[in-house]
C-alpha positions as CSV (number, residue, x, y, z in Angstrom):
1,X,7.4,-75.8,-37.2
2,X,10.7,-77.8,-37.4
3,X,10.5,-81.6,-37.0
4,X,11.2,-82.5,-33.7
5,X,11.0,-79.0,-31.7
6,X,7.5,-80.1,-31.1
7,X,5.7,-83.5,-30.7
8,X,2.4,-83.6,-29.0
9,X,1.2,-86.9,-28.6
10,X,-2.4,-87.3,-27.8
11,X,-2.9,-90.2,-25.3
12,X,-6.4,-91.6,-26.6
13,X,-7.7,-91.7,-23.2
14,X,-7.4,-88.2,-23.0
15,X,-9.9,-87.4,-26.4
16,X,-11.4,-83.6,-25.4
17,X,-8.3,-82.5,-24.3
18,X,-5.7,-80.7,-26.0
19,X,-2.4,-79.0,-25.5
20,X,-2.6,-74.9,-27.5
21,X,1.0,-74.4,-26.4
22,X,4.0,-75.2,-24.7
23,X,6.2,-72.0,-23.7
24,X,9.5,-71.3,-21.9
25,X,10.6,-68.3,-19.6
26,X,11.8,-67.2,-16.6
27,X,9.3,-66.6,-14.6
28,X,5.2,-66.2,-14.3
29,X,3.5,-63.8,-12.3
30,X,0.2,-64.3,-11.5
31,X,-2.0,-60.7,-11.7
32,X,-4.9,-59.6,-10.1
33,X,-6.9,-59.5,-13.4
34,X,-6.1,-63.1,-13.4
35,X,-3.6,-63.1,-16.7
36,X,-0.6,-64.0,-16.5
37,X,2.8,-62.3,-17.3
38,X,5.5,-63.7,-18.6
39,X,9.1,-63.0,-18.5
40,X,12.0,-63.8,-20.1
41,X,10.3,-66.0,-22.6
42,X,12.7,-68.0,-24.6
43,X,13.1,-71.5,-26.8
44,X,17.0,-71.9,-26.2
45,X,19.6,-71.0,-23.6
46,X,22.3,-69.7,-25.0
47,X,25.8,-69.8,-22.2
48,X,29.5,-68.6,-22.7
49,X,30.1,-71.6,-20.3
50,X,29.0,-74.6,-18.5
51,X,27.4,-75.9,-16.6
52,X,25.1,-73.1,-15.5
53,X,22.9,-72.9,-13.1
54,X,19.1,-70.8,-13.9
55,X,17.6,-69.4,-10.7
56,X,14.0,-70.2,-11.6
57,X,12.8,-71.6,-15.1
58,X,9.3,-71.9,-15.7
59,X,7.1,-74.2,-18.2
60,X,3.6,-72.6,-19.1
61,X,1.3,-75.1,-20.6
62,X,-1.9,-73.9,-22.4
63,X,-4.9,-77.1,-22.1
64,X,-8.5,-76.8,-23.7
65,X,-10.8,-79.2,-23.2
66,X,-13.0,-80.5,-20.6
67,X,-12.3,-82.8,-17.4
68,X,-9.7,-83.0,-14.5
69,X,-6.2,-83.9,-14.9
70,X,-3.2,-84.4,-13.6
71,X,0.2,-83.4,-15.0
72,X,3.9,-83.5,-14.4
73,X,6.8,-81.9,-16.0
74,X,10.0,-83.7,-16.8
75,X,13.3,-82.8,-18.0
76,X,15.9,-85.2,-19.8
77,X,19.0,-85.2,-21.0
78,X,20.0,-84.8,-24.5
79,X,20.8,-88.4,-24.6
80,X,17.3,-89.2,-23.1
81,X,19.1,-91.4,-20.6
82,X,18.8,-89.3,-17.3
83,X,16.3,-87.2,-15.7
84,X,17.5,-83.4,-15.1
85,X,14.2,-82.2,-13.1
86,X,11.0,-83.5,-12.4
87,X,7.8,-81.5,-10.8
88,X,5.3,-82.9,-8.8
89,X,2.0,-83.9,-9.7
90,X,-0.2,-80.5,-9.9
91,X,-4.1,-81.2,-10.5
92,X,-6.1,-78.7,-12.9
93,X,-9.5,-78.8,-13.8
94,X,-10.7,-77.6,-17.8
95,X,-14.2,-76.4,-17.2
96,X,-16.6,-78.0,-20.5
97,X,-15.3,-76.3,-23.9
98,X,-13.0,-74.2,-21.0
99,X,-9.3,-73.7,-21.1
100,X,-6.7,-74.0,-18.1
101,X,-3.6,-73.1,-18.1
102,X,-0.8,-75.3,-15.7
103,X,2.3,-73.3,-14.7
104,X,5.4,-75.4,-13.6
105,X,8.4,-73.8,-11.7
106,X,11.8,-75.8,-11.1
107,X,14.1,-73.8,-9.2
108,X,17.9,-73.8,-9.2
109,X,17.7,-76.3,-12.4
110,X,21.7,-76.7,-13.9
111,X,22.8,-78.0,-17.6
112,X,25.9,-79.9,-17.7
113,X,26.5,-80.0,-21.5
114,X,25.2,-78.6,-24.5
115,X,22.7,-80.2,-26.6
116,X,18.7,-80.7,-27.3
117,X,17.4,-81.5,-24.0
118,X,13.9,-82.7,-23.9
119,X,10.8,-81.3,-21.8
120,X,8.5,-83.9,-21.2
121,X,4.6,-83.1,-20.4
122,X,2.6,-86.2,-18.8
123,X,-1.3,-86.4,-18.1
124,X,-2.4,-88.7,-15.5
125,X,1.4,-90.5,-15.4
126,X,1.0,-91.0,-19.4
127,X,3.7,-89.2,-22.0
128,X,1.5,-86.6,-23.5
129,X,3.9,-84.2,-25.2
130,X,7.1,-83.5,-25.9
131,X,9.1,-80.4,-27.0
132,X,13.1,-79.5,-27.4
133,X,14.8,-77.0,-25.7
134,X,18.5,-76.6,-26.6
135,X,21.4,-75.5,-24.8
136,X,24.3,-73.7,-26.5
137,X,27.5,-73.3,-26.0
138,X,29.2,-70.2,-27.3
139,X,32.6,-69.0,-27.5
140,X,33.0,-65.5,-25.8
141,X,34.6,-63.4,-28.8
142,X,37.4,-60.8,-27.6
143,X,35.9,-56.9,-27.6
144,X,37.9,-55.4,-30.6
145,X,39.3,-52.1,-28.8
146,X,38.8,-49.2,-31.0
147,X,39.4,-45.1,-30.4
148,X,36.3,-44.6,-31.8
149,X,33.2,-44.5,-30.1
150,X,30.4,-45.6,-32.1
C-alpha cells in the first residue's frame, strides 16, 4: 500500500483489538442473512466540478478482537485544519477472538476543493486510524462529434 493512504495507529490501551479494513462506498444494506452489501465502493471521488454535494457516503470499518468500544468517524480537510463531518458515538461489542463490523453513514456530506481529505477513526475519543480519500477535480473534455458510429 502507498505511504500515507493508510495509517492505523494502534492506541496501546486498545491491545486485542484491531482494525482488518477501512472501506468507502455509497451505501450499506443490511440483509437478512446478516452480511452486508455494499454499493458503490470507491477510494476517490472523482467530480467535473465543485463543490459537490454526495447524498449518503458510508464508512465500513472491519474490528477483530475482543471487548466493547466506542467509535467515531471524522472527516478533515485536506489542510487538516477544519472538520468536514463528524458521526456520533456508536458503541459495538467484539465477542472473544469475534469480529464486528461498525457502519457509519453521513448524509448530504459536500467537498469544497480538491485534495487528500482525511477520514479519521477514534476508539473510546482516542485517534486510532487514519486513511486518505482524495477528491479530484477533472476537466470535462468536449465529445469529438464523428459520422461514424462506433
Amino acid at each position: 500500500m502507498a505511504s500515507g493512504w493508510y495509517t492505523p495507529r494502534m492506541n496501546k490501551t486498545h491491545g486485542k483489538l484491531e482494525l482488518d479494513y477501512t472501506l468507502f462506498c455509497e451505501d450499506v444494506r443490511f440483509e437478512a442473512s446478516n452480511h452486508l452489501s455494499l454499493m458503490g465502493v470507491t477510494h476517490q471521488i472523482i467530480v467535473p466540478r465543485l463543490p459537490v454535494t454526495l447524498i449518503k457516503f458510508s464508512v465500513v470499518n472491519h474490528w477483530r478482537g475482543a471487548g466493547q468500544y466506542l467509535s467515531e468517524v471524522r472527516l478533515m480537510t485536506p489542510d487538516r485544519m477544519q472538520t468536514v463531518a463528524v458521526s456520533q458515538p456508536s458503541s459495538f461489542v467484539i465477542p472473544d477472538d469475534g469480529y464486528a463490523d461498525n457502519v457509519t453513514f453521513f448524509v448530504n456530506l459536500s467537498f469544497f476543493q480538491p485534495g487528500d481529505y482525511t477520514i479519521q477513526t477514534l476508539i473510546n475519543s482516542s485517534l486510532f486510524a487514519e486513511r486518505v480519500l482524495p477528491v479530484i477535480l477533472v476537466e470535462e473534455q468536449p465529445i469529438a462529434h464523428s459520422e461514424h458510429v462506433n
